[in-house]
DRENROKOL-129983 format. One record per residue: residue in three letters; x negated, z negated, y negated of N, C-alpha, C in turn. Coordinates in steps of 0.2 Angstrom, whole numbers, plus 5000, padded with zeros to 4 digits. Layout:
N
ALAXZYXZYXZY/...
This chain:
194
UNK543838534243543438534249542738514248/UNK542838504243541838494240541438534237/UNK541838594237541338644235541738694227/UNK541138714224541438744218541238814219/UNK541838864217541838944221541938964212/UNK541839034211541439054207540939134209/UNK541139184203540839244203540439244197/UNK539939284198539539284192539239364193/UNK539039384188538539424187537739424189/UNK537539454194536739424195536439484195/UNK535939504193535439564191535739634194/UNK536339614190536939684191537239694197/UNK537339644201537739644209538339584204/UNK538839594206539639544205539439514213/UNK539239424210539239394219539639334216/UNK539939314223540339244220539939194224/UNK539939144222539639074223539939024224/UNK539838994228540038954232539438864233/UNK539638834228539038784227539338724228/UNK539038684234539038594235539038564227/UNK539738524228539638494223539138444219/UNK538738424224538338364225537638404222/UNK537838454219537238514214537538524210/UNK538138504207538438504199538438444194/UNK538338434191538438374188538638384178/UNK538838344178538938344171538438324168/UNK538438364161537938364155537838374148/UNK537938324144538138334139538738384138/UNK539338364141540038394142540038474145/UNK539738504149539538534152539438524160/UNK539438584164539338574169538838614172/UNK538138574174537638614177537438624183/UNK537338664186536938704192536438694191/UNK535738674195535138674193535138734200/UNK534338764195534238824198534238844208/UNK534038804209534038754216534538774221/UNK535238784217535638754221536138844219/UNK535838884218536138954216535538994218/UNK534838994219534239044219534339074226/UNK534839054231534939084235535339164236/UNK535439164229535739234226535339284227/UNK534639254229534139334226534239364234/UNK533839424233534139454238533739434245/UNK533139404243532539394248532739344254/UNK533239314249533439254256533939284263/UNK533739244270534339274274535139254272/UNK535539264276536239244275536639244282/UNK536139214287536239214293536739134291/UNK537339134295537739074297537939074302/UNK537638994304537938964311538338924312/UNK538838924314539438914312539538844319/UNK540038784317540038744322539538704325/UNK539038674322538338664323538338574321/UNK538138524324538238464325537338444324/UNK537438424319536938384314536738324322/UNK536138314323536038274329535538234327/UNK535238224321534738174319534538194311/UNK534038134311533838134302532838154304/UNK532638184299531938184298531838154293/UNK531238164288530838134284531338184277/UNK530938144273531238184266531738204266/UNK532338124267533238154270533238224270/UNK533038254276533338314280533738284286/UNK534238314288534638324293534338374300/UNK534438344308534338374312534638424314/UNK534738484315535238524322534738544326/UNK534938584332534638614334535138684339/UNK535038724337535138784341535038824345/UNK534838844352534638864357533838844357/UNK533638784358532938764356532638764350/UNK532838774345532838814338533038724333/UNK532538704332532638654328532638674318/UNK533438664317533638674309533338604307/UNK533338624299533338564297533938594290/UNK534038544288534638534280534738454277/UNK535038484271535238414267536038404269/UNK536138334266536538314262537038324271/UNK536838304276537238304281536938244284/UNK537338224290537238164294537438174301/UNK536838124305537238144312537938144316/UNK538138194319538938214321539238244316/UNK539038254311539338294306539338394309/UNK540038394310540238454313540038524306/UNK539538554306539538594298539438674301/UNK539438704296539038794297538638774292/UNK538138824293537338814290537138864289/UNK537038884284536738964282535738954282/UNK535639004283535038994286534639034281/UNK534038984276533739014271533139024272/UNK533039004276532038984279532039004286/UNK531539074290531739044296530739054296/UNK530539014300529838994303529839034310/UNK529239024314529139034320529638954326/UNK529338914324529638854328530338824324/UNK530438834317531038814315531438854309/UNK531838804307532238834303532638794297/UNK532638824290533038794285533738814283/UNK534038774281534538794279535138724276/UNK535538774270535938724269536938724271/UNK537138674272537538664275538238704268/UNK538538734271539138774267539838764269/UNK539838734273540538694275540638634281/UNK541038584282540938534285541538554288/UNK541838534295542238544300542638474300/UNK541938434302542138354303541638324302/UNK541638264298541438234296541038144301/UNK540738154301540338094306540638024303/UNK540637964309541037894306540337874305/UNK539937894304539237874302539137874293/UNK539437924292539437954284539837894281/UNK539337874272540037844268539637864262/UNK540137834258540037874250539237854248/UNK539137874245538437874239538437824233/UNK538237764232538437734226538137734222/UNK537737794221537437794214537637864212/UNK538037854204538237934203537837974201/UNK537037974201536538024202536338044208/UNK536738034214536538064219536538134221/UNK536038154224536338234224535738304217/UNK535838244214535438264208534838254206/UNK534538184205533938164203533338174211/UNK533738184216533238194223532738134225/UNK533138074225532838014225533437984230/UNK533237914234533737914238534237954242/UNK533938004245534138054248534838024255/UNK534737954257534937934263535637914262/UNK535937914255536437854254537137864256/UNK537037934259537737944263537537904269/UNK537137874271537137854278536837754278/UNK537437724279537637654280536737644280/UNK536537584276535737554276535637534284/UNK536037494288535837484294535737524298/UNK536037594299535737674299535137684299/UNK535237684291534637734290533937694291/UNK534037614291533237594295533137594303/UNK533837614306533737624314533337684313/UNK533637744311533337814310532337814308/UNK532337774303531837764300531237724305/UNK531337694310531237664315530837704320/UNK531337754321531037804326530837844325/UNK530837884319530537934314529737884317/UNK529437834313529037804315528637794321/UNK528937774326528837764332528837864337/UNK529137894333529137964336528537994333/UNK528337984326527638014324526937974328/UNK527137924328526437894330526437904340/UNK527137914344526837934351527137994352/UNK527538024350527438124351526738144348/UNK526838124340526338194338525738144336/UNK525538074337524938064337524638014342/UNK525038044350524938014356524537954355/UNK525037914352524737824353525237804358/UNK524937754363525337714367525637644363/UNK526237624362526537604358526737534361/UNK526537454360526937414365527837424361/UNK528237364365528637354363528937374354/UNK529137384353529137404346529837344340/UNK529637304337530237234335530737274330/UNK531437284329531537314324531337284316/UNK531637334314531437354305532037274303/UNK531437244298532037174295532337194289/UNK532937214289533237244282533037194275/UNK533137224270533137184265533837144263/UNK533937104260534437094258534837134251/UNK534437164249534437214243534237264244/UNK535137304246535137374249535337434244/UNK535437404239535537474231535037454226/UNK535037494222534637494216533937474216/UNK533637454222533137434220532337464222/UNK532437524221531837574221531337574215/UNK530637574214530537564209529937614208/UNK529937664209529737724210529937784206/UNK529637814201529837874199529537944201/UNK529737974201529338054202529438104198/UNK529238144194529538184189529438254189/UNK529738304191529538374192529638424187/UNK529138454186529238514179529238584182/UNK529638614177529738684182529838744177/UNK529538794175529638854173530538864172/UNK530938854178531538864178531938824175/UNK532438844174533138804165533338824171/UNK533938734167534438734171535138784169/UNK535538794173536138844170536838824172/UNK537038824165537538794160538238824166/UNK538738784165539238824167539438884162/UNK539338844155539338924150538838954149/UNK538338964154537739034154537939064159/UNK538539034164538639074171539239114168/UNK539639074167540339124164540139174157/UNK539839164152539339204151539139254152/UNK538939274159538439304162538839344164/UNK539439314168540239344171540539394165/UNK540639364160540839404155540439474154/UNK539839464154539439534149539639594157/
């Protein structure tokens, strides 16, 4: 179903894990969790889930829409119509984070990711969602920043002209350093052992 389940030892509590495969990857014959995708273990986070919850749109930095009783979620790695429960990791005054921990139904909007670093590197975040998509989206993301939150009156607006080259062709790198080590499938099971 997509997800890899799993108990482990974590600062003396036995918790079992439940992680989006799209945050495991092979590595040098190993399989890694980056911290990211398990720091939800500590105890500081909520563990509220909303179960049945219909992803309604895309924001900026592929996050995924829902909203619940006025209450606008955001999350990854989902697309609009995708029927999902969403555990709730962030909550604000006007909004809400959270990531998606099971999928119900799957949106005809959704298709596969062609690069098999997705999920991982945090680049091309949109690749489940068809190019023609994701520049309609991208479209009114723009048009919605500039007349909601930057009250310009806007004429007619011409659509986005796709490129003809729709993969590989970013040229942009980002690079993130971080205090925290990635963990090994055998530092997890390790950890399960002691």
């Amino acid at each position: 179903n997509g997800y890899l389940a799993f108990s482990i030892r974590y600062k003396g509590k036995s918790i079992s894990v439940l992680v989006h495969k799209l945050c495991a990857f092979q590595k040098y014959g190993y399989i890694a969790f980056s911290y990211e995708c398990i720091r939800h273990l500590d105890g500081n986070r909520t563990n509220n889930i909303l179960e049945n919850i219909e992803i309604t749109g895309v924001a900026g930095e592929g996050k995924a829409i829902a909203k619940v009783d006025e209450m606008v979620i955001f999350t990854q790695y989902a697309v609009p119509r995708d029927i999902v429960d969403i555990q709730i990791t962030r909550k604000k005054h006007s909004f809400m984070e959270g990531r998606v921990v099971k999928f119900h139904t799957y949106s005809t909007q959704r298709c596969e990711p062609f690069c098999s670093h997705y999920g991982v590197c945090g680049g091309c975040k949109w690749q489940i969602l068809p190019y023609e998509e994701q520049i309609k989206y991208k479209q009114k993301q723009v048009v919605d920043n500039l007349t909601r939150l930057g009250k310009v009156e806007l004429p007619e607006i011409m659509p986005i002209l796709g490129s003809a080259k729709t993969t590989f062709y970013r040229n942009k790198l980002e690079y993130t350093f971080s205090n925290r080590k990635w963990l090994t499938l055998g530092v997890l099971l390790a950890t399960l052992a002691s």
